[in-house]
C-alpha positions in Angstrom: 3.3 -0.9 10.7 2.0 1.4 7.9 5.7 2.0 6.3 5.5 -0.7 3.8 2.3 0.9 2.3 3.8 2.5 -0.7 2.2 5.1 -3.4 0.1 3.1 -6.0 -0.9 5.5 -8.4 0.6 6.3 -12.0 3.8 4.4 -11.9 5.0 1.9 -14.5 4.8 -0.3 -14.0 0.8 0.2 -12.7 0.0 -1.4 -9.4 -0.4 -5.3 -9.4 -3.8 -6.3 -7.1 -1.4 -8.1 -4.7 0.4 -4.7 -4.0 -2.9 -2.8 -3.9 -4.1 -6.1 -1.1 -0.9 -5.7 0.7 -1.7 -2.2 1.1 -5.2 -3.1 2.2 -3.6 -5.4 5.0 -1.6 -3.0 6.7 -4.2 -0.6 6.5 -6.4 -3.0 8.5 -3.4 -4.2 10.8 -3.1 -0.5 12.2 -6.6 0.8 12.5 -6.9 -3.1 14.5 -4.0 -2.6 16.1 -2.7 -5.9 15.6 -1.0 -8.1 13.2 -2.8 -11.3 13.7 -6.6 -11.4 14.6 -7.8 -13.7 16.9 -9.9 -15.8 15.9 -13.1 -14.4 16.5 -12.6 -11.6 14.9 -10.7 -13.3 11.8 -13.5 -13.0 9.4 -14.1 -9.4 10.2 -10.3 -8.6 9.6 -10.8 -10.6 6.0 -14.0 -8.2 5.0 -12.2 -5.5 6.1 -9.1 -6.2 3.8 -11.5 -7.3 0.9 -13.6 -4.0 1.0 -10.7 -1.8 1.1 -9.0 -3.6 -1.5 -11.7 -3.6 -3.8 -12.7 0.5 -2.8 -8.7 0.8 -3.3 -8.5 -0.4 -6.7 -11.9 1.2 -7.6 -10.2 4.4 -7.0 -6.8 3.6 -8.9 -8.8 2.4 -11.6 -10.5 6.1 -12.0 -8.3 8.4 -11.0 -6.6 10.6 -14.0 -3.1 11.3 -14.3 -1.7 14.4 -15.7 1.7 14.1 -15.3 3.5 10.8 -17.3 4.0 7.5 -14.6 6.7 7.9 -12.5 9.6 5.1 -13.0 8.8 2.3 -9.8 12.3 1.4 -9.6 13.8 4.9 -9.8 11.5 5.6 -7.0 12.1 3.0 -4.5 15.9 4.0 -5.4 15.6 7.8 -4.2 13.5 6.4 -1.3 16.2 4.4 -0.2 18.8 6.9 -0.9 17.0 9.3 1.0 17.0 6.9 4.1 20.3 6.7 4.3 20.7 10.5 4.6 18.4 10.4 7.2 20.3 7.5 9.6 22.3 8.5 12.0 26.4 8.1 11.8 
């Protein structure tokens, strides 16, 4: 569940708010231990992914880098590559 939540900070390009929510919801889907809430607890599953998203891009928003941004598509491109190596043949 929690594999497409990818590093946000100091890449360029920065992170977009819908990658930085995306994160959010699968941070909620796997502490809830479910993809979809029921209905009851729908608007609790919403406040949750709010909250964090909005603590979430507080944090980006202050954090210092001291290193220049990493290159997002270089990135994904040794992550991949690195998958690969680790399938089995």
């Amino acid at each position: 569940m929690c594999r497409s939540i990818k590093p946000l900070f100091n890449f360029a390009p920065p992170a977009t708010d819908d990658e930085i929510r995306a994160a959010a919801l699968q941070f909620v889907r796997k502490i809830a231990g479910t993809r979809k809430p029921s209905k009851q607890n729908t608007d609790a599953f919403e406040v949750a992914i709010e909250e964090i998203f909005r603590s979430s891009k507080r944090m980006l928003d202050g954090l210092v880098a001291t290193t220049p941004p990493r290159d997002r598509a270089h990135f994904e491109a040794m992550k991949k590559l690195r998958f690969k190596k680790a399938e089995p043949r």
